[in-house]
N, C-alpha and C positions, 0 to 999 in steps of 0.2 A: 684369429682369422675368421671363426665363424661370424662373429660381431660385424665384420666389413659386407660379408655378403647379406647379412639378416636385414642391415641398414636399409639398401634401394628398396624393398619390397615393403618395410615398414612405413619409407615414403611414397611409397605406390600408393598403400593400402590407406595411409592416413586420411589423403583426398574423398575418399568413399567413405570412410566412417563417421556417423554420428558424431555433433560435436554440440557441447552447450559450452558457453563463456561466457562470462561478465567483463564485458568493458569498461563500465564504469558506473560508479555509484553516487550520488549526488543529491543536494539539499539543494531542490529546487525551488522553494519558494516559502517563507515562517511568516507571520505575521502576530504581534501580540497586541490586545485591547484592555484596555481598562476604562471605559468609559464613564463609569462613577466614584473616579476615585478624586481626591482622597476620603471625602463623607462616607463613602462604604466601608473603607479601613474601621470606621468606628462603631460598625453593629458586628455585634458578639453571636451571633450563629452560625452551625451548622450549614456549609454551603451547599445544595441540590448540584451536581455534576452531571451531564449530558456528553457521551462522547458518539460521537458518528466517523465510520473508517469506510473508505470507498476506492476502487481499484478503476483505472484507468491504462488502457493499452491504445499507441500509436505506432504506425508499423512505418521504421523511415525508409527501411530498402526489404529486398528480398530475402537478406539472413538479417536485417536490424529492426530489431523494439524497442521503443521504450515505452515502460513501465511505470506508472506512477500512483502512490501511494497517497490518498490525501487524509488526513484528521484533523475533525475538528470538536475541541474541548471547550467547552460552552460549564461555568462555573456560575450560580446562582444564589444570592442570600437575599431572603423576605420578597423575591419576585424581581431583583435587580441586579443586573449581569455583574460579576466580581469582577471576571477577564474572561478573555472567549481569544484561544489560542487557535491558528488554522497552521497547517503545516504540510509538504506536499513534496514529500522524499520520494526520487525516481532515479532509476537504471538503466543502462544502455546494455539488453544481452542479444547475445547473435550465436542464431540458431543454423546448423549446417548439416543438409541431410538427415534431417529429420523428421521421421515422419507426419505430414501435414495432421493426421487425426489427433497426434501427441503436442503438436505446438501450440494447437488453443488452451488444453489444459497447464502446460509449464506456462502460460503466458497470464494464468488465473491464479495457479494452485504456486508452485516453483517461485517465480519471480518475484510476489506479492513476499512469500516466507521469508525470503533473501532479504528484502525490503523492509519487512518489519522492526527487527528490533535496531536499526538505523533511526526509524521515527518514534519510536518510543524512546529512544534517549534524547533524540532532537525536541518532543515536545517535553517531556519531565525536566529539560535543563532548560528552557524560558522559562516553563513556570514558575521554577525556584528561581531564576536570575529575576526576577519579576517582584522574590519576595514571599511566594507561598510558598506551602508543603507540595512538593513535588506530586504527580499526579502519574502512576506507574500503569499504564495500558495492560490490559489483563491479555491474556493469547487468543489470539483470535484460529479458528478452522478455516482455513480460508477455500477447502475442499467444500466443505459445507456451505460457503459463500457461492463459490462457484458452480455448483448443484443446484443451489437455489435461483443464479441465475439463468441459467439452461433452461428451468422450469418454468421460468418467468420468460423466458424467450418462446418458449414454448405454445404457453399461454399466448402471448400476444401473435402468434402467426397464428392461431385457431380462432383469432377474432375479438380477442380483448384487448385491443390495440390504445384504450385508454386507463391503461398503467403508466403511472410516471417511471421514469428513470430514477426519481429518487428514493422508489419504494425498494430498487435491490440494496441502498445503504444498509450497513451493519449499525445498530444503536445500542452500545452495549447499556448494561443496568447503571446503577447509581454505586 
């Protein structure tokens, strides 16, 4: 019997409390190049890899975001693209009563982590359907991502307003 009466007040209470959900997770957009193939299939080197990962937030209502994830795998031999993978894995999460100073951070730090290893296995399986050795995305911080941007926001309201947007891209090593 206690359970009957604990119920209305847990439906009271639900509407007030903080909520995060994922609605939905989705492969928004892959695209694969090989622009000098098949003549590059026949030089024997080591390829230079270039990866760049970048975070994208659209707000569709007052609790809905999405999220979007973009990378792009740029693979290089003797100066000439192998394949140059882009990939651009996003979220629909909805945020309820919660604290507005908290929703830019989940919408940098939280969402992006959610997101990640979705596009890591979305780009690693083109590039092997493609025919190469899979290309495994190392973990990215994306606290640290999003730190660096604030600072860079920062920046540019104190009068360096000629920063691109492409300088907050993440460029991991080789």
């Amino acid at each position: 019997m206690t359970e009957q009466s604990s119920t209305p007040n847990a439906a009271g209470a639900e509407s007030n409390d903080p909520s995060f959900r994922i609605q939905r997770i989705y492969l928004k957009d892959l695209s694969l190049e090989q622009p000098n193939a098949p003549e590059i299939f026949l030089v024997i080197a080591e390829p230079q890899v270039q990866v760049e990962v970048d975070v994208a937030v659209k707000r569709m209502s007052d609790e809905l975001f999405e999220v979007a994830l973009s990378s792009t795998i740029t693979a290089r031999v003797e100066g000439k693209v192998l394949f140059l993978v882009e990939g651009n894995q996003a979220g629909i999460f909805e945020f309820n009563n919660i604290p507005a100073e908290q929703v830019d951070p989940m919408l940098g730090i939280t969402c992006p982590t959610i997101l990640y290893p979705y596009l890591r296995s979305n780009m690693a399986d083109v590039i092997t359907r493609a025919g190469f050795q899979p290309i495994h995305l190392n973990e990215i911080n994306f606290h640290g991502m999003y730190e660096h941007r604030l600072m860079q926001a920062q920046q540019a309201a104190g009068g360096n307003a000629g920063d691109s947007a492409d300088e907050s891209k993440i460029i991991l090593p080789n």
